[in-house]
C-alpha positions as CSV (number, residue, x, y, z in Angstrom):
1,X,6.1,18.0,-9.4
2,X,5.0,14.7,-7.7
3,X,2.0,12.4,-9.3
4,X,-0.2,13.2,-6.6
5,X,0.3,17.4,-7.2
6,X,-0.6,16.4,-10.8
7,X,-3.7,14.7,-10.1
8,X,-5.1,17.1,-7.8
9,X,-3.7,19.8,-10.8
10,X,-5.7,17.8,-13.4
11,X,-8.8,17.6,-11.0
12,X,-8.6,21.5,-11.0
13,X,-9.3,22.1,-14.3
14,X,-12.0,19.9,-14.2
15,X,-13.8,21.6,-12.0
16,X,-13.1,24.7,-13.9
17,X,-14.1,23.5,-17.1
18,X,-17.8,24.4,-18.1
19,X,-19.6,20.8,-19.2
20,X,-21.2,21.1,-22.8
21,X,-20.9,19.5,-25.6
22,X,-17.5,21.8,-26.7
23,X,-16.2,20.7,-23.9
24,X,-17.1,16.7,-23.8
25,X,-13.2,15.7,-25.5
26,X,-11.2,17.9,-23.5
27,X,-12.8,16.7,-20.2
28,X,-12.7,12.6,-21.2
29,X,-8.9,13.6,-22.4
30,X,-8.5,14.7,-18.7
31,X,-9.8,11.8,-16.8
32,X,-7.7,9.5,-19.0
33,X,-4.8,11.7,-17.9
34,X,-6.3,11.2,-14.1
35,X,-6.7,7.5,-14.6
36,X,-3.0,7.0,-16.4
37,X,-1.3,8.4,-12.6
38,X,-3.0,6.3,-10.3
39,X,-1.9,3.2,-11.8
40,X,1.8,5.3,-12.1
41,X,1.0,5.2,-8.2
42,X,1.3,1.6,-7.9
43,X,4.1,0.9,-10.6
44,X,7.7,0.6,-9.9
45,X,9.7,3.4,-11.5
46,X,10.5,1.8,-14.9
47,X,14.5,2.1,-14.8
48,X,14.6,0.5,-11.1
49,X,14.3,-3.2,-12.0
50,X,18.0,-3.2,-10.9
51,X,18.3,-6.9,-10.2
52,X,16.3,-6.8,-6.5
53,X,14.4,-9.6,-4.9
54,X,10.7,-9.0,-5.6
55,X,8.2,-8.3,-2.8
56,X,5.3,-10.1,-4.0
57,X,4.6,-13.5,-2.3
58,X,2.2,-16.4,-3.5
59,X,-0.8,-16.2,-1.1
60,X,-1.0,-19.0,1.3
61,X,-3.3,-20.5,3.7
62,X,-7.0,-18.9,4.9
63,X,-5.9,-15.1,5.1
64,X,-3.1,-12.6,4.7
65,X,-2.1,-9.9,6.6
66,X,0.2,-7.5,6.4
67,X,2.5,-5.8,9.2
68,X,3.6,-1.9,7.7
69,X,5.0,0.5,9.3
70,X,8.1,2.7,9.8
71,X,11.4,1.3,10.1
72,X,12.8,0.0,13.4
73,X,9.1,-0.2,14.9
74,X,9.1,-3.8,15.9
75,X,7.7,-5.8,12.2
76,X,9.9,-8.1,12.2
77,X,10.3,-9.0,15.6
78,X,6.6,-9.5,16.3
79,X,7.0,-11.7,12.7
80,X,9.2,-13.5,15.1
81,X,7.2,-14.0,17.8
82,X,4.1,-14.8,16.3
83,X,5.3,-17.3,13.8
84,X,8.7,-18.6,14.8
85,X,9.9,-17.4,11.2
86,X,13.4,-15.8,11.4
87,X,13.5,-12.2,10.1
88,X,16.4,-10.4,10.9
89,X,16.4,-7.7,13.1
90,X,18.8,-4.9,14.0
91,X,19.7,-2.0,15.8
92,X,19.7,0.4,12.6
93,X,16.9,0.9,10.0
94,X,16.0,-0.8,7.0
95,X,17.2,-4.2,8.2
96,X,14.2,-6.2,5.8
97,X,14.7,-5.2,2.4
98,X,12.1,-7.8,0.7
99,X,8.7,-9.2,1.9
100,X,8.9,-12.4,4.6
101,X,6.2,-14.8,5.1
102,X,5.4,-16.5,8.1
103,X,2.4,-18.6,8.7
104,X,0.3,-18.6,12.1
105,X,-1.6,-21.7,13.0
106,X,-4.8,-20.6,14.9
107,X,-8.1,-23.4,15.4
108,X,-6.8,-25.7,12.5
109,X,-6.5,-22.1,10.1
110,X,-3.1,-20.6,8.6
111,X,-2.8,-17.2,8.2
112,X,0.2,-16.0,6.1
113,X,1.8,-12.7,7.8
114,X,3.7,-10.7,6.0
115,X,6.6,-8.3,7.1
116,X,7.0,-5.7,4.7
117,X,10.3,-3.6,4.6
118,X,9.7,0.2,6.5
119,X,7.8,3.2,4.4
120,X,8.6,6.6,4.8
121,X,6.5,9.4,4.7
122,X,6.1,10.0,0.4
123,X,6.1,6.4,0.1
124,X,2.6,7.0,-2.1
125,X,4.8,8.9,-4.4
126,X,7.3,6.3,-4.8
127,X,9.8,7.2,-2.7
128,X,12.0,4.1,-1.0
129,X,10.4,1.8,-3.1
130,X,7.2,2.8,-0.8
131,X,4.8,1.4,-4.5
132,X,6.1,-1.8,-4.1
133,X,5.6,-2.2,0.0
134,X,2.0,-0.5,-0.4
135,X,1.1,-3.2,-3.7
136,X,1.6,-6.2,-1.4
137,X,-0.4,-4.4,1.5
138,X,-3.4,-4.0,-0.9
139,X,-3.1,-7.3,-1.9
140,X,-3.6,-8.7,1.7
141,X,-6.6,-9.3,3.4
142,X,-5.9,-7.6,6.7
143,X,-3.3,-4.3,6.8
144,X,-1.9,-4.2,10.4
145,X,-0.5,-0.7,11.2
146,X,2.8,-1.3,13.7
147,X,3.6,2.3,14.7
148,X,6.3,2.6,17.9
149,X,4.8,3.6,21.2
150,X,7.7,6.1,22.0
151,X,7.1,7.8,19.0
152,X,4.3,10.8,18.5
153,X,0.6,10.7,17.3
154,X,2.0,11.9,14.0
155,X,4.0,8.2,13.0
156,X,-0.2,7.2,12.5
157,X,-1.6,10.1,10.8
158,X,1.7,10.0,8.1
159,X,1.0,6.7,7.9
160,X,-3.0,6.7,7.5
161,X,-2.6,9.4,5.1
162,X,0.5,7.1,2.9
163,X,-2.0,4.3,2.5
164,X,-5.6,6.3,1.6
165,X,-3.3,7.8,-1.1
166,X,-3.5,5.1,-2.3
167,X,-6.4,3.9,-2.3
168,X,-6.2,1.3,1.0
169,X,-9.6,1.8,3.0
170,X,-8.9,1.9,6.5
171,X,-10.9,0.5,9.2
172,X,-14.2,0.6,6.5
173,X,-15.8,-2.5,5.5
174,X,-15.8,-3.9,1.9
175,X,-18.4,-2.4,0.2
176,X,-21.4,-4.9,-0.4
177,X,-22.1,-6.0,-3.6
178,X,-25.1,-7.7,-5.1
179,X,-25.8,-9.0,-8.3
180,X,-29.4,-9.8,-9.7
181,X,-29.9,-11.6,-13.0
182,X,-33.6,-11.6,-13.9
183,X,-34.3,-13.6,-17.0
């Protein structure tokens, strides 16, 4: 059973649960339980440390954004393109393996672009190393979906629904916070 079937699982008996004052521990021990998988979400398995380049990248210049996708969709040749930084590209899938920075120079700003290796549909779960790709797109300040033209409405919708798994807010704006201090 994946993390996600557990969550929703947990979220269940919630809602079954009467709330009173018998029930106060059982319910708090349950959202700890809730809360303990959604940071599983975004951990690397523990046992897969297995000597890998990492794909975090020190944040550079006036924004950061990141190009995700499916493999073979064109990441790293518009990486190309766009910044004159050489990623490789091939004719099979899975040709970037770690994340590659590039810089754009646009009206005296850099903005650091990022081309992150392809996800696959489960990568919210884990699955080829899809937490690791999905940590660096949350870190960024702009997530730019590159989905292949050829390819059927459904490449977006997997891919929308990979990334408000986990938590990425698509086309919404930051929420607006205020703070007021009255002394």
């Amino acid at each position: 059973m994946g993390i996600l079937e557990r969550i929703k699982e947990i979220e269940a008996e919630m809602a079954r649960t009467q709330k009173n004052k018998a029930t106060e521990y059982h319910l708090g021990q349950l959202k700890a339980k809730i809360a303990k998988l959604r940071t599983q979400l975004l951990e690397p398995p523990k046992g897969a440390s297995g000597g890998g380049e990492g794909f975090e990248v020190t944040k550079f210049g006036h924004g950061r954004v990141a190009l995700i996708g499916f493999p073979s969709v064109g990441k790293s040749t518009l990486l190309t393109m766009l910044t004159g930084t050489h990623s490789e590209a091939a004719s099979y899938e899975f040709t970037t393996l770690t994340c590659i920075p590039g810089i754009i120079h646009y009206n005296d700003t850099k903005i650091q672009l990022l081309d992150l290796p392809g996800i696959i549909e489960g990568a919210s779960e884990g699955k080829g190393r899809g937490r690791q790709v999905i940590a660096v797109a949350k870190s960024s300040d702009l997530v730019l979906m590159v989905l292949d033209a050829s390819k059927s409405e459904g490449h977006r919708q997997i891919l929308t629904r990979e990334l408000e798994a986990v938590g990425l807010r698509l086309n919404k704006r930051p929420p607006q916070v205020y703070f007021c201090l009255v002394i």
